[in-house]
C-alpha positions in Angstrom: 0.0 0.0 0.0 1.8 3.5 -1.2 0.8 6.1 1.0 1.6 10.1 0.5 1.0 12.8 2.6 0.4 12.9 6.5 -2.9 12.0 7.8 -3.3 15.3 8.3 -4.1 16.4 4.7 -7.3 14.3 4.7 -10.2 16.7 5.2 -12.2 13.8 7.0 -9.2 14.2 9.5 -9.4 17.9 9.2 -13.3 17.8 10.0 -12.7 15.6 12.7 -10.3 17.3 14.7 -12.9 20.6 14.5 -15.8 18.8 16.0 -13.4 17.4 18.4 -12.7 21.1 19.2 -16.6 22.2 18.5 -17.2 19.1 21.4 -14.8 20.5 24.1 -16.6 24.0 23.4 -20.0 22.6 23.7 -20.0 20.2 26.1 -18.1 22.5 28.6 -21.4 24.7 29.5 -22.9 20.6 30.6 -23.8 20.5 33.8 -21.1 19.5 35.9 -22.7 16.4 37.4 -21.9 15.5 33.7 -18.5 15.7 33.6 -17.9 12.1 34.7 -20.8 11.2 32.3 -22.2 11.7 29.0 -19.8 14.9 28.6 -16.7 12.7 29.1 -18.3 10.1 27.0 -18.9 12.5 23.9 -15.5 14.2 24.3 -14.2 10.5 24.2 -16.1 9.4 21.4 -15.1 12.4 19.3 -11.6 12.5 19.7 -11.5 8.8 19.1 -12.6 9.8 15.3 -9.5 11.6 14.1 -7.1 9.6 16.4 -8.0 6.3 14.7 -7.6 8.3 11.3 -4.5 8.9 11.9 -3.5 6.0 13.5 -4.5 3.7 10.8 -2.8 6.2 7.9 0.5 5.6 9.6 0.0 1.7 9.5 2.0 -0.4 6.9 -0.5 -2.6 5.6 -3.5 -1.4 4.2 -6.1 -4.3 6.1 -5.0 -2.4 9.4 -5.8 0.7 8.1 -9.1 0.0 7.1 -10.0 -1.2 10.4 -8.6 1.6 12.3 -11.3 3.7 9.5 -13.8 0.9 10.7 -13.2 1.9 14.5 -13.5 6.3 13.4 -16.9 5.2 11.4 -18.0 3.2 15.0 -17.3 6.2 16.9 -19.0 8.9 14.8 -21.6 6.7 14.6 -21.7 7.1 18.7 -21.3 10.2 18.3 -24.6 10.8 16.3 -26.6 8.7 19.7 -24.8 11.4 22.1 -25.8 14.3 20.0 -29.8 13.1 20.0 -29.4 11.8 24.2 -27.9 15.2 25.1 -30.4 17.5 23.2 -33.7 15.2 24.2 -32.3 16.1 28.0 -31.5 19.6 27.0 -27.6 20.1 27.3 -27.5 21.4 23.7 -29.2 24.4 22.0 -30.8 23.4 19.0 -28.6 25.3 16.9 -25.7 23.3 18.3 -27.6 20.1 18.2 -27.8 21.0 13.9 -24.0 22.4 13.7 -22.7 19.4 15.1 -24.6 17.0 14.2 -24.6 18.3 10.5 -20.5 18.3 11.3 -20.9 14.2 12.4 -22.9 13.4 9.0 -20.5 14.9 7.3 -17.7 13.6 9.0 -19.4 9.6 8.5 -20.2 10.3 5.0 -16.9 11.3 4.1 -15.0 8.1 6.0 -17.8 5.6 4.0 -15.8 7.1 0.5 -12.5 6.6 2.0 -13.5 3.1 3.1 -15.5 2.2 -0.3 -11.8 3.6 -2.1 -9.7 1.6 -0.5 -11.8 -1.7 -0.8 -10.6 -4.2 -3.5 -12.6 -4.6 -6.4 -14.5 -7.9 -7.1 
């Protein structure tokens, strides 16, 4: 598998890593008794998305990688079930519940192409 670039020229990492920030922002104003909860859990969740990313890119062989873009598509996919939990118990404003979950859409859509790309033709 020839790889060029750093992971960081994908703009599925790029997207990532600004809902990651975007999450931090958001789920900071949580109340506090959810700062052990579904607040850590989201941050988690998010940052798992562009770490896997860019795990996988630096990986030799090209199976690895697409499991590490397996794991990022598992956690945006979390991601999307924190988003709908924390606005039906009204941690996010609705126009933060639409930015970022617009953001996590996007974000899925875009690692789906990368994953069909990359899979072998039959």
């Amino acid at each position: 598998m020839t790889q060029t670039g750093s992971f960081r020229d994908l703009k599925v990492w790029q997207q990532a890593m600004e809902l990651v920030e975007d999450m931090y922002r958001v789920t900071s104003r949580f109340p506090t008794e959810e700062r052990f909860g579904l607040s850590a859990q989201m941050r988690r969740a998010a940052v798992s998305i562009p770490s896997n990313i860019g795990e996988g890119r630096r990986r030799k062989r090209q199976r690895v990688y697409l499991h590490c873009l397996d794991v990022a598509l598992g956690s945006q996919g979390e991601v999307e079930v924190q988003l709908e939990i924390a606005r039906r118990l009204g941690f996010l404003t609705q126009q933060d519940y639409e930015r970022l979950a617009n953001r996590t859409a996007e974000i899925g859509k875009m690692l789906n192409g990368l994953i069909e790309s990359m899979q072998p033709y039959e």
